[in-house]
N, C-alpha and C positions, 0 to 999 in steps of 0.2 A: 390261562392265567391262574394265580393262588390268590386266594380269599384273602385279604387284606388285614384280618382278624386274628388272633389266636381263639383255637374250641374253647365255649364258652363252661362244658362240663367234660370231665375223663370218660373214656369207654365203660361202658357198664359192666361189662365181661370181657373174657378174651374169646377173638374168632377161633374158630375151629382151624382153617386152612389157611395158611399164605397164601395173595393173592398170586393168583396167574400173569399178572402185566398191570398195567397201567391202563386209568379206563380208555375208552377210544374217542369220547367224549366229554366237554367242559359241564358244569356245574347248570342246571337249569334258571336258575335265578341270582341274584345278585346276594353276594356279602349282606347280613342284616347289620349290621353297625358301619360307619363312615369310620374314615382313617380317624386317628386320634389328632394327627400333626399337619404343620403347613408342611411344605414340601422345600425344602433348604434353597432353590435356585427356581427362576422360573423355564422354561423351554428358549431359545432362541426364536423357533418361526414354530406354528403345526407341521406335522411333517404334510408332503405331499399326495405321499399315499400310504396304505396299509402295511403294517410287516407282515413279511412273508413267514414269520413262524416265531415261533418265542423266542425271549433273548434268552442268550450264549448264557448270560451272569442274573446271578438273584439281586435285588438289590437291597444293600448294607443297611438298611433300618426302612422302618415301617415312614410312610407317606406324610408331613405334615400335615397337608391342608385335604380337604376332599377334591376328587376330578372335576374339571368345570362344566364335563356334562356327561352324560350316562350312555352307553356303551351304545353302538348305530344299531346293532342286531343281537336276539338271544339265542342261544347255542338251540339247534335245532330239536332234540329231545334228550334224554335222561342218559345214563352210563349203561351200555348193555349187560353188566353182571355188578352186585355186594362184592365186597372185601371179605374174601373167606377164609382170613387171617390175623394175627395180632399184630400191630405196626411192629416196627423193632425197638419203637424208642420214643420218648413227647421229643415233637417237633421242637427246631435250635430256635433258639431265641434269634440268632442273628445268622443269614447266611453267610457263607464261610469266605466268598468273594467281593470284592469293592466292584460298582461300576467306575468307568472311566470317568474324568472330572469333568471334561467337555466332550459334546458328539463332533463325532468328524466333520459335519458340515455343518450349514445351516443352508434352509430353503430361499429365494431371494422373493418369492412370492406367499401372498397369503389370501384368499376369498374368505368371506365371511359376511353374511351370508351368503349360502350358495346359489343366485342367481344370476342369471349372464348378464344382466341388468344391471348389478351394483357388487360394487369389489374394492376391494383397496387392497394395491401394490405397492412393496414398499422395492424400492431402488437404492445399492451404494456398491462402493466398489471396495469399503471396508472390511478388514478382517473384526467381526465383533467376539470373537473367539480370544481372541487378545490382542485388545486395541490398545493402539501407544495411545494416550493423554496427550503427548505433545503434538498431536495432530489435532485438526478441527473436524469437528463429527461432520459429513455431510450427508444428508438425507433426503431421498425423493419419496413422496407418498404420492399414487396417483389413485383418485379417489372419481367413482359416479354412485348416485344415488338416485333411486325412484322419487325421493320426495328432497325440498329443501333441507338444508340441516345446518343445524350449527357445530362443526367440526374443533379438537379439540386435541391436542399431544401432551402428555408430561412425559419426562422423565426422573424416576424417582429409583432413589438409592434401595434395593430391595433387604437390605439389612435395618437402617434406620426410617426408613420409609418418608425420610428427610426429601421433599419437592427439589428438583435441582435447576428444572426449567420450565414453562409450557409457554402454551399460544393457542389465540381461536383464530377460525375464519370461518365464512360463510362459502357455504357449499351449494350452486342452484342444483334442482331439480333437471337431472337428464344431462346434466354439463357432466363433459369429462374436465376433471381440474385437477391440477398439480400444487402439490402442497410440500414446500422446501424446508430442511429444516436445519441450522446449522447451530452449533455452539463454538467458541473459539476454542483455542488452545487451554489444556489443563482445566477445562472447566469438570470434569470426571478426576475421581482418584485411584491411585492406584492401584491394584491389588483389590477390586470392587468388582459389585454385580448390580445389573440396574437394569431396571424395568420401562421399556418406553412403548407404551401405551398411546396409539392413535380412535378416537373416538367420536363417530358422527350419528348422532340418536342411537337408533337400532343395533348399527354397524359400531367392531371391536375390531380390532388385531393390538397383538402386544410381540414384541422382540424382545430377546435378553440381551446386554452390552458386556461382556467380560472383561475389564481392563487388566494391561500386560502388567508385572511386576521386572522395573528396571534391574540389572545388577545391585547386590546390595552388600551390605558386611564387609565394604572395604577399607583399608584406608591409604592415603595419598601421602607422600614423603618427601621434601630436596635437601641434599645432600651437596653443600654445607648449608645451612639456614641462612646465611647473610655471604654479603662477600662485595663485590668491587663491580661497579656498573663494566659490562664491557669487557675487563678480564680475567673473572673466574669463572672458570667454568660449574656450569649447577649439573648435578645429575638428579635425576626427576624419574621417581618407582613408584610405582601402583603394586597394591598386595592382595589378596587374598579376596576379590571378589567373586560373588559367587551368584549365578541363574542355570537352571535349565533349559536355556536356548542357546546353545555353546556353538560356534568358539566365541570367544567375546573378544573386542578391539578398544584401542586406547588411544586417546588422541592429545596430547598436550600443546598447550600454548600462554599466551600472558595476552593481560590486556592494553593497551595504547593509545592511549588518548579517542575511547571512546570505540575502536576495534578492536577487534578479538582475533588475534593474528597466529598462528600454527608453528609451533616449534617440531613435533610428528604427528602427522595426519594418521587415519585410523589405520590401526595396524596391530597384528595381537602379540606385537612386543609391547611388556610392561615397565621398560626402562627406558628413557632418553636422556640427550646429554645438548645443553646448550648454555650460552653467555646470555646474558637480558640486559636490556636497556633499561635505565630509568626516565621514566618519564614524568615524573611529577615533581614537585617542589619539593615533597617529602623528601623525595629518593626511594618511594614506598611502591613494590610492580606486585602485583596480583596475578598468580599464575593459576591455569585450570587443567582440571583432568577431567575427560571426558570419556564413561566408558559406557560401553555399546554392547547390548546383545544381537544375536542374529538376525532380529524381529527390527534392528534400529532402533528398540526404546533404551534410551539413555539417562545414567546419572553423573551428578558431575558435584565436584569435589573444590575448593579456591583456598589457596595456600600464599598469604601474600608474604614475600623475599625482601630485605632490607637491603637498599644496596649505594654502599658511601661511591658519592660522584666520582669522577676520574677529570683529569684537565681535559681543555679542548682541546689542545696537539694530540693526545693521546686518541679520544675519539677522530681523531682527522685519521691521523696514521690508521687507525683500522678502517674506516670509510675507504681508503687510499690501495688499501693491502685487497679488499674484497671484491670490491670492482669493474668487473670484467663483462663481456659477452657472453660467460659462463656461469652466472653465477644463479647458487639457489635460492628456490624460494624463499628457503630462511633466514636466507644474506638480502635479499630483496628486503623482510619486512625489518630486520636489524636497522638496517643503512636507513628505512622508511623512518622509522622511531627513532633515531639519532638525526635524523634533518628535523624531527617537527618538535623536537623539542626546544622551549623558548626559553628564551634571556629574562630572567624572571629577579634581575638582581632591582633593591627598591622597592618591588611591590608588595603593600603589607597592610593595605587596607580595606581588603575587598570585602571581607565581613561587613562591613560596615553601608560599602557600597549593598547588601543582598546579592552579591555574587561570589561563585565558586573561584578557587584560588587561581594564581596564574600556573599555566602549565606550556601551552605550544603555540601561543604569543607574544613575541617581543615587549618584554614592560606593560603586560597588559593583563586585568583580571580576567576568569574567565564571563562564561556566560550568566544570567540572571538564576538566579537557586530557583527550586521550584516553587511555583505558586508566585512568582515574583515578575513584573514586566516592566522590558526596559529596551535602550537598542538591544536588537539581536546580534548575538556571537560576543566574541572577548573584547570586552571597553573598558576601562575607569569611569562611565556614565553610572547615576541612578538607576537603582532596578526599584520600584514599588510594590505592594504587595495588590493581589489584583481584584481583593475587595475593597482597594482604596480608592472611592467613585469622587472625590473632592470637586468642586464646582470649579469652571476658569476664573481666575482672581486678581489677573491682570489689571494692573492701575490702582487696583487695593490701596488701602494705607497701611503698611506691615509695621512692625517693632520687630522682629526677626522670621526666618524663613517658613518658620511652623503657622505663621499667619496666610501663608502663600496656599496655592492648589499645587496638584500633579505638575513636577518638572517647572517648579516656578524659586523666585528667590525676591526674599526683599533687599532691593537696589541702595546704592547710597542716598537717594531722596525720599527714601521710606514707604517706596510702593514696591506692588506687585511685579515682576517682571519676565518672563520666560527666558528656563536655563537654553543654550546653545548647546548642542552639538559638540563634541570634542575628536580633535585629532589624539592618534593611540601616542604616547610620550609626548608631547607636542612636537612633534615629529624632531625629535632628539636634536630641536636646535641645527638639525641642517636639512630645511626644508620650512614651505608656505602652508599652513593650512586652508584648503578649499572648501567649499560645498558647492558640492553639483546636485543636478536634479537624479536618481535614482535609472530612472526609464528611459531619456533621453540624452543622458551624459554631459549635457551643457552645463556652465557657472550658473550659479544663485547668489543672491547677494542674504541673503542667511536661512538660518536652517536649523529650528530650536526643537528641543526634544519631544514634544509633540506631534511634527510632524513624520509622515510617513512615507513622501517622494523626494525625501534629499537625503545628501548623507556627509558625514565629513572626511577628507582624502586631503594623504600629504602629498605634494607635488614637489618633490626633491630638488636639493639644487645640486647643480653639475657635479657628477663625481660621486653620488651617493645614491641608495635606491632602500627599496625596500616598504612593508607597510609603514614602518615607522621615521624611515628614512637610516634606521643607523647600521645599515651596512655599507659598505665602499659597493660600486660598480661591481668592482674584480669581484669579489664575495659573494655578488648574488645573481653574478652570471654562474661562479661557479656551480653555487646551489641551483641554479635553472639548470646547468648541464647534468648535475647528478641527477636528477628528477627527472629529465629525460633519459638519459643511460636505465635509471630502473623500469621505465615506459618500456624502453625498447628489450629488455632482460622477459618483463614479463610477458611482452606479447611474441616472445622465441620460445617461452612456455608453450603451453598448449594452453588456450583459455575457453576450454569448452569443459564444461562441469561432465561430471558423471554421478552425482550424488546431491541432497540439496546440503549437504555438510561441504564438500568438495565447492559447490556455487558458492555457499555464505564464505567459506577461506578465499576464493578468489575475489568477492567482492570486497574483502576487507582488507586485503592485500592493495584492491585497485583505491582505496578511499584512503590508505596511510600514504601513499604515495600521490595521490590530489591533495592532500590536506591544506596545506598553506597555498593559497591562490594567488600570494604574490612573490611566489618563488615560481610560478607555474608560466614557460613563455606560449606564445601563438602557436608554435608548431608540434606542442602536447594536445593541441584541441584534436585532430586525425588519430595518433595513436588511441588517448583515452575512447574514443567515440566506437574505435572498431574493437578496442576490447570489451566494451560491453555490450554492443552489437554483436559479438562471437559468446558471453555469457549467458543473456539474456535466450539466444536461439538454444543452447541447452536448455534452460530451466522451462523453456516453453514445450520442449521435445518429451523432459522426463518428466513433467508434473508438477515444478517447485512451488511452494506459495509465492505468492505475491509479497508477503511478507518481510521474506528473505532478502530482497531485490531491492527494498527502500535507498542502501549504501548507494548502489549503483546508482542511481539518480541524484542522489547527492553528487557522484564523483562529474555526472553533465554539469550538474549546477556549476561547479567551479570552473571545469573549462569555458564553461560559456561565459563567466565572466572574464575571462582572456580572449573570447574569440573576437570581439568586434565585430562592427558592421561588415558583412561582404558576403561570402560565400557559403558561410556556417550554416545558416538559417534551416536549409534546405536538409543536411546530414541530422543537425540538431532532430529538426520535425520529424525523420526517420524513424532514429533512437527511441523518442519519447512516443512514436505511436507503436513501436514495436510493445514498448512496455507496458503501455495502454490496454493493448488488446488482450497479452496473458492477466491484468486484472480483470477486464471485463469477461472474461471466459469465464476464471472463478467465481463469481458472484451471482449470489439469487436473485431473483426478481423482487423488486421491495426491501432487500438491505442497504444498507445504511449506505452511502457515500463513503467511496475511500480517496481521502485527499492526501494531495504532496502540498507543501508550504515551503519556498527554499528563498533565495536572495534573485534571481533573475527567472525562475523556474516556477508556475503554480499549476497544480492539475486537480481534475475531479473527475470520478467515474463512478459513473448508477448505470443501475440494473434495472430497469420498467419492463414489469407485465402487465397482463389486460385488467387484471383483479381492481387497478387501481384506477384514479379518474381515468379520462379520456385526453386529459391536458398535463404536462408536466414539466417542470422548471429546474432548471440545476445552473448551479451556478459557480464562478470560480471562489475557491476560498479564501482568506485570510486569514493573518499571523496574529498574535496576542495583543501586538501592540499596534495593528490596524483594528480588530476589535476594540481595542479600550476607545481608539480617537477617531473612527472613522467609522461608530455603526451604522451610522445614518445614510453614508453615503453608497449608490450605487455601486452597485460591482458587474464585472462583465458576465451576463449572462445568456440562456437559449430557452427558447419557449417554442415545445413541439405537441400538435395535435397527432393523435396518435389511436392509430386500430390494431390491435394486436392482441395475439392470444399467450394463454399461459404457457404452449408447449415452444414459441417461438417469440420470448422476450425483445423488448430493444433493447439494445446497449451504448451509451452513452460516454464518449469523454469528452473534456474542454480542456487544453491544454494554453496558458499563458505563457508569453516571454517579453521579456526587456525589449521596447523600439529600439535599442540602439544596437542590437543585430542584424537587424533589417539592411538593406542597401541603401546607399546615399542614394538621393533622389531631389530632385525640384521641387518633390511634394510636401506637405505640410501633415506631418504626422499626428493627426490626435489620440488616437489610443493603440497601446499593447496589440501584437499579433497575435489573433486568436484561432489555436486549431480545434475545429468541431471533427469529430469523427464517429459516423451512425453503425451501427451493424443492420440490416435486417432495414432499410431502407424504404422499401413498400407496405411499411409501418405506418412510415408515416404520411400524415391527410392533409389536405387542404388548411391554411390558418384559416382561412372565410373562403364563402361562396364564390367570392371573384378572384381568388386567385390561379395565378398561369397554371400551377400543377401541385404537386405535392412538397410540400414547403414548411418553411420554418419562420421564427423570430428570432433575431440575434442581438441584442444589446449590449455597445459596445464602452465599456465605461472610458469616458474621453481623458487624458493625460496632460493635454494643454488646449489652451482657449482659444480655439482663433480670432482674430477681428470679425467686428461687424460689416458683412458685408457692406458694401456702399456702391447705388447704381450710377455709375457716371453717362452719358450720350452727347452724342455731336447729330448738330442734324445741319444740311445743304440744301439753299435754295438753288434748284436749277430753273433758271428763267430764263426763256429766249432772249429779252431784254435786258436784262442786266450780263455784264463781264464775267461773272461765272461761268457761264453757260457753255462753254466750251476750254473749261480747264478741267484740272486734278487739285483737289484740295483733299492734303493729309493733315491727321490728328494722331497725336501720342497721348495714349493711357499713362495716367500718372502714377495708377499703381502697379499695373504690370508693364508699364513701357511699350503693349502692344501699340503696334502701326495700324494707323484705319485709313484707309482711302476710298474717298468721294471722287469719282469719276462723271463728270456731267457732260461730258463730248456726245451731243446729239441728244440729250434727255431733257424732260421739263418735268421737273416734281420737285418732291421733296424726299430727299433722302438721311435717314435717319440710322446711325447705327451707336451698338453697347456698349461700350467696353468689357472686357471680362470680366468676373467679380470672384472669391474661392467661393467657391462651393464645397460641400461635402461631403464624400460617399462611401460606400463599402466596398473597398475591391481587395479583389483577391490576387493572394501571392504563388506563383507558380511552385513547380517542385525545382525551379532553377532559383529561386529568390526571388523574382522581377516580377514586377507589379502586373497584372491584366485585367480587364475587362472582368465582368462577375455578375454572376446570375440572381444579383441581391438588386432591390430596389430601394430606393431611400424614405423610410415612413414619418422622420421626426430628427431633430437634433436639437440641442439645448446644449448649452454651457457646460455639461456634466454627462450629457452621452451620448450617442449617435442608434439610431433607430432603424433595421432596415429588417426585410424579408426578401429569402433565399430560398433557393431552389436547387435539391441535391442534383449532380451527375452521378452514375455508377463508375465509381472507381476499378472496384475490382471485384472479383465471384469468388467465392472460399465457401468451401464445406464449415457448417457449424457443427461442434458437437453437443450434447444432450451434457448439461455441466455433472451428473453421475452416473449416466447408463452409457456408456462408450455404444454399444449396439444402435442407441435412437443414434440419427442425423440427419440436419436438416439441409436445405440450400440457405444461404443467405446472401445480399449483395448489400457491399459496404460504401460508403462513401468517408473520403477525407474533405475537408474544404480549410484552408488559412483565411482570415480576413484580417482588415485593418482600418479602421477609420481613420480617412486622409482626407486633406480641404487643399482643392486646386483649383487653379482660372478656368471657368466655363464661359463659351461667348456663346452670345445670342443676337445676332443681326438680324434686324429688318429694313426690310426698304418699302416705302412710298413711291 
């Protein structure tokens, strides 16, 4: 090694001789002065072991900081000869070579201290050498200690020394424990270096994080800047961007009513050529450039295109010309953004309502602005702001409507009165508006903004169709036919990603062509469902976040609002646990809940490890506007007693659906089909002492009320003596119309029997839809929820993987279970 220093005084003389070589030996003692400087970056990991000889390069300036600890061993004795000559020169101020900016690798391990007893291991499958931002860091630290400790991470910006994240946990004594650590997307910047430092007492390790620097210096162009929806053509050039991780790709597309749809997927042409739809009321489309280095970090560029409308013949004719069994996917999402844009002629008061303008709904605003709740999706209803908690003030005495609460109005006799519900146009005058119940699809006789299980629905009169009613029959079969024809274009695609760029275009693809759900018939429910059964097995295969995937669950949500009761149920349950389980893989043990919220469609999925109680509750979500009006009330939940460790978490989803997909039955529906699905199933314990086995709680938030039981009985004297005694005497139930027959041929007693009464239970729904038998017992029921405890079967055996060490893997056995709260006739006969 060289002294760290420059000589503190000149030679005094000149030597006699040049030396003969180099000594054969280092320096017996150490440098007497510490570096002057911090040292500009810190190391990635320690290395692993020793270098085998000096570095190749000097390095380009002297040390910031001092070494954080002093050399393992001193060189064994002195140099065996003086210098018996005059240097040739004072040593250079700077050596003449740079080292390299990053080491080649980094370690994936680090001990510290060195005892077999206590270590910390840090685990990921990240490049930290240049890490995209647009990824989520994820982190495995597996940590044992001799003593308890309170464990401790930061990450901190090593320029500004700015905190960017941490977390404690408690670490036992002799426990091996895993410590997760993740950040989401863009939480680091780019072109950065950052220090993450893991720390429990004694014990340190620190990693360095190098984030990538995207393409940059470019800029984005179309040619002509405005022009005609539909037919002029745009040509769209990228210029002069510039990275050192070449070759670099470009991806253009525009966006459409809320997807981000591909005009040229990536590709290292800087030129494309296409027509754009307009989709807004403006006539205002926003197009994007996406470019990519080798590494996949990307920057991206938004150019938005003015473009004056074209008549409807004229968009028909190209709808008409495009077509085919052939066609691409850029004619796919054209034709997609030419059906969903809406008739938006008259609507011009949606500011006012708090909602966004009208865009891909017939005569209708869009949804509530942010921060604002109201019905969900595009209506002419009130959106409110959602700090606005006003008391109910119904029957009030008003002077005008500002005297009223939330979704109220003063009446013509100067009270309080609750707004109703509105059909979208009033259903343009050809058509009745309804309100049905939400869940069970049945009439209500009203249904005021407040509430949260009805909704209001045009039911058209002959000859017309549509949500609003104002299209003709022919019109929106057609529209149902093109939206199949693009179902069927896209699934003669290939619908298997190869990229999570390549997933998100096809899911945005599959979500502009679900978009309006009453252009959407029955027989799109089978298509949609296998194309995202064929996407989702990609993004499971190559890694996609779960993130990504959100669309797709939207694009079920809408079929399933076309599917109807019958045979769906089953396919539905499929889909949605497939996509279940690539979020539960993602996730650490102890983060947050990742919830869907949709119109027939609700899910939740946690991540429990041992670290936390022994009991644990998750439950289904709700939308904004079942928060504001329905905190109070239960929701369908699972309560599971639980033995597990950190290297082998539970995993957890609930998945709800609308009862009125369910199969017609005799039965009396009271709550939503609820799918539970466990990983790692011999997790879970006993709920108490006297339970059959390893079991659960499932509360079932109930949908409708059924009657009060009521026990009716018939009872018969049979007496040798009297004329009975040798007949049949029958009785009919008045509420189930069963038949009872007393038979007294040859008997003397009394014979008493029940009639049936509903009862109410938890059963379960096969993988064919149809109701069975279920391993749930009934604990409670009330007006508002049904109470039972269940007991897993093993479904099925699947390898688990370690969610950042690909090498760990564990066994795990899964279980699925559907349930449903139903009330049916139970009989109970006795005889005397």
């Amino acid at each position: 090694r060289h002294p760290s220093n420059q000589p503190s005084n000149q030679p005094s003389g000149l030597p006699s001789l040049q030396p003969k070589g180099h000594p054969t030996w280092q320096p017996s003692k150490h440098p007497s002065n510490q570096p002057s400087n911090q040292p500009i970056r810190l190391p990635s990991l320690q290395p692993t072991r020793y270098p085998t000889g000096q570095p190749s390069r000097q390095p380009s300036q002297q040390p910031d900081l001092p070494p954080t600890q002093q050399p393992l061993r001193h060189p064994s004795n002195q140099p065996c000869n003086q210098p018996k000559g005059h240097p040739s020169g004072q040593p250079s101020k700077h050596p003449s070579n740079q080292p390299d900016m990053f080491p080649s690798h980094h370690p994936t391990m680090l001990l510290f201290p060195q005892h077999a007893d206590e270590f910390i291991h840090w685990f990921s499958t990240f490049n930290f050498i240049k890490f995209d931002v647009q990824s989520k860091l994820l982190l495995e630290v597996d940590v044992q200690s001799l003593v308890g400790c309170q464990s401790n991470w930061t990450i901190v910006d090593m320029v500004s020394s700015y905190l960017i994240a941490s977390d404690t946990r408690f670490i036992p004594a002799h426990k091996y424990t895993i410590v997760y650590i993740q950040l989401p997307s863009y939480s680091l910047k780019e072109s950065k270096s950052y220090s993450l430092m893991f720390r429990c007492e004694r014990m340190s390790s620190v990693i360095s994080i190098f984030t990538n620097s995207p393409p940059i210096d470019g800029n984005y162009t179309i040619v002509p800047a405005s022009g005609f929806e539909i037919t002029t053509l745009f040509h769209f050039i990228a210029r002069n961007w510039i990275d050192e991780d070449l070759p670099l790709e470009y991806q253009f597309g525009y966006s459409s009513f809320g997807n981000e749809l591909v005009i040229q997927f990536k590709s290292e042409s800087a030129v494309a050529s296409s027509i754009l739809p307009s989709g807004l009321q403006k006539h205002f489309t926003n197009t994007t450039l996406k470019v990519f280095d080798a590494l996949s970090s990307a920057n991206s560029r938004t150019v938005g295109v003015f473009l004056q409308p074209t008549d409807a013949s004229t968009a028909a004719r190209y709808v008409e010309s495009v077509v085919s069994s052939s066609m691409s996917n850029i004619a796919i999402n054209l034709v997609g953004s030419i059906l969903n844009t809406g008739n938006c002629s008259g609507v011009t008061n949606c500011e006012k309502l708090n909602r966004y303008d009208c865009s891909d709904v017939d005569y209708s605003c869009g949804s509530c602005l942010e921060g604002f709740i109201g019905e969900s999706g595009s209506k002419n209803s009130l959106c409110v702001h959602m700090s606005y908690f006003d008391t109910d003030k119904v029957s009030f005495k008003c002077k005008d409507d500002s005297d009223c609460g939330i979704f109220q109005y003063c009446n013509g006799t100067g009270s309080c009165a609750k707004m109703s519900k509105k059909c979208p146009n009033s259903c343009s005058n050809q058509g009745v508006c309804n309100f049905i119940d939400s869940n069970l699809g049945f009439l209500v006789s009203e249904c005021d903004m407040s509430s949260t299980y009805c909704q209001a629905v045009c039911q058209c009169f002959l000859g017309f169709g549509g949500a609003s009613c104002a299209l003709s029959s022919a019109q929106l079969q057609q529209k149902m036919n093109l939206r199949q024809q693009l179902l069927s274009n896209f699934n003669n695609q290939s619908t298997k990603g190869t990229s999570p760029q390549d997933i998100l275009s096809k899911a945005s693809t599959l979500s502009s062509i679900t978009q309006k759900v009453d252009e959407l018939s029955p027989e799109a429910v089978g298509p949609v469902l296998s194309a995202v059964g064929n996407i989702l097995g990609s993004a499971s295969s190559i890694g996609v976040g779960y993130e990504t995937l959100g669309g797709l669950i939207k694009s079920v949500d809408n079929v399933a609002s076309v599917a109807g009761g019958g045979g769906s149920i089953p396919f539905l349950t499929q889909i949605l646990t497939q996509y279940t389980s690539i979020v539960a893989s993602q996730l650490f043990p102890g983060q947050k809940a990742v919830e869907n919220v949709m119109n027939k469609i609700k899910i939740s999925t946690k991540c429990i490890d041992g670290g936390q109680s022994s009991v644990s509750n998750i439950s289904i979500p709700q939308n904004a506007h079942e928060m504001l009006f329905d905190r109070q009330r239960l929701k369908s939940a699972v309560s599971l007693n639980h033995n597990i460790s950190d290297e082998n978490p539970l995993r957890v989803s609930l998945i709800e659906m609308s009862a009125n997909l369910l199969e017609k039955s005799n039965h009396t529906l009271l709550s939503n089909p609820l799918t539970i699905q466990v990983s790692n199933i011999h997790g879970i314990m006993k709920t108490n002492s006297s339970a059959r086995a390893p079991s659960f709680i499932v509360i079932l938030q109930n949908i409708f009320t059924a009657s009060t039981p009521i026990e009716h009985s018939f009872t018969t004297v049979c007496d040798a003596k009297s004329k009975i005694s040798n007949t049949i005497v029958n009785y009919t139930c008045h509420d189930s119309g069963r038949f009872l027959i007393h038979n007294c041929s040859g008997r003397v007693g009394i014979m008493k029997s029940y009639c049936p009464v509903y009862t109410p239970s938890c059963t379960e729904v096969s993988r064919s839809g149809q109701y069975q038998s279920s391993s749930c017992v009934l604990l409670g029921h009330t007006s508002t929820e049904t109470i039972c405890e269940c007991v897993f079967s093993v479904t099925s055996v699947r390898r688990g993987r370690n969610l950042v060490n690909d090498a760990a893997s564990i066994a795990e056995e899964s279980g699925v279970m559907q349930l449903v709260a139903i009330s049916e006739y139970v009989t109970a006969d006795f005889l005397n």
